[in-house]
N, C-alpha and C positions, 0 to 999 in steps of 0.2 A: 597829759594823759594821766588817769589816772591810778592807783596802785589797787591790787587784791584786795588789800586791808581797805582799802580807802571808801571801794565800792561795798565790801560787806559792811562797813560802818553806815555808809549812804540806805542800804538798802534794810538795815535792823532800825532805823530811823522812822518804817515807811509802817502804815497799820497794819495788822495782823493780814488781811484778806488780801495786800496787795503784794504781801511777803508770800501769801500762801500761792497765789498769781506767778509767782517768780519761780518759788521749787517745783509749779508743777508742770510749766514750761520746760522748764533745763530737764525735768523727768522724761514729760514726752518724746523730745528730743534728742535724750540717751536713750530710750528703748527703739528707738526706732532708728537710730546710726548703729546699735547691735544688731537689729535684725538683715541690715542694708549689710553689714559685715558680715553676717553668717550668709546671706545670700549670696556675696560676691566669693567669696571662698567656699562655697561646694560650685556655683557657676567655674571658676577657675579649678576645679578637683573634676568635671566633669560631669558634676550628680545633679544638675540643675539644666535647662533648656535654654531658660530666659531668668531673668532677672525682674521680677515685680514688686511695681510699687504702689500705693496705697491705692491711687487713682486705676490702677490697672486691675484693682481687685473689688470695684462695686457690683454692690447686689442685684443693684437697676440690668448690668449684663448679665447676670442669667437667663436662661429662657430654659424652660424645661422640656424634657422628649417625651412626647404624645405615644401610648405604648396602648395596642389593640386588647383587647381582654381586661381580664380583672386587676382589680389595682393594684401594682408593685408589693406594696406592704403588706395587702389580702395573700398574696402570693408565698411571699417568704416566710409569715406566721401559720399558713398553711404547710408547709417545706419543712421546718424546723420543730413543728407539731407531733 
């Protein structure tokens, strides 16, 4: 096995693009073990329903509500006019 040292030595070895490959990985993968952590900790405090994850949060499932009259936006810049 190998040591910390060993691998950052292996990996400042590698060219620029596949170094740049590596930080931005371990990036993604802390921002989104932080968000999975603030998720579980307000789900555990009671302020959350469910626990969502990336796949549970695509665009493709929207559908939008069909609303009779004029259109929402026409509405509230009317309202707020």
């Amino acid at each position: 096995m190998m040591t910390p040292t060993e691998i950052l030595n292996e990996i400042n070895k590698l060219p620029q693009n596949e170094r740049q490959k590596i930080v931005d990985s371990l990036a993604e993968k802390d921002e989104e073990s932080i968000a999975l952590r603030l998720q579980k900790s307000l789900y555990e405090d009671g302020l959350l329903r469910e626990i969502r994850t990336n796949k549970s949060n695509k665009v493709a499932d929207f559908k939008p509500i069909k609303i009779e009259g004029e259109p929402l936006s026409e509405t509230i810049i009317r309202e707020r006019g």
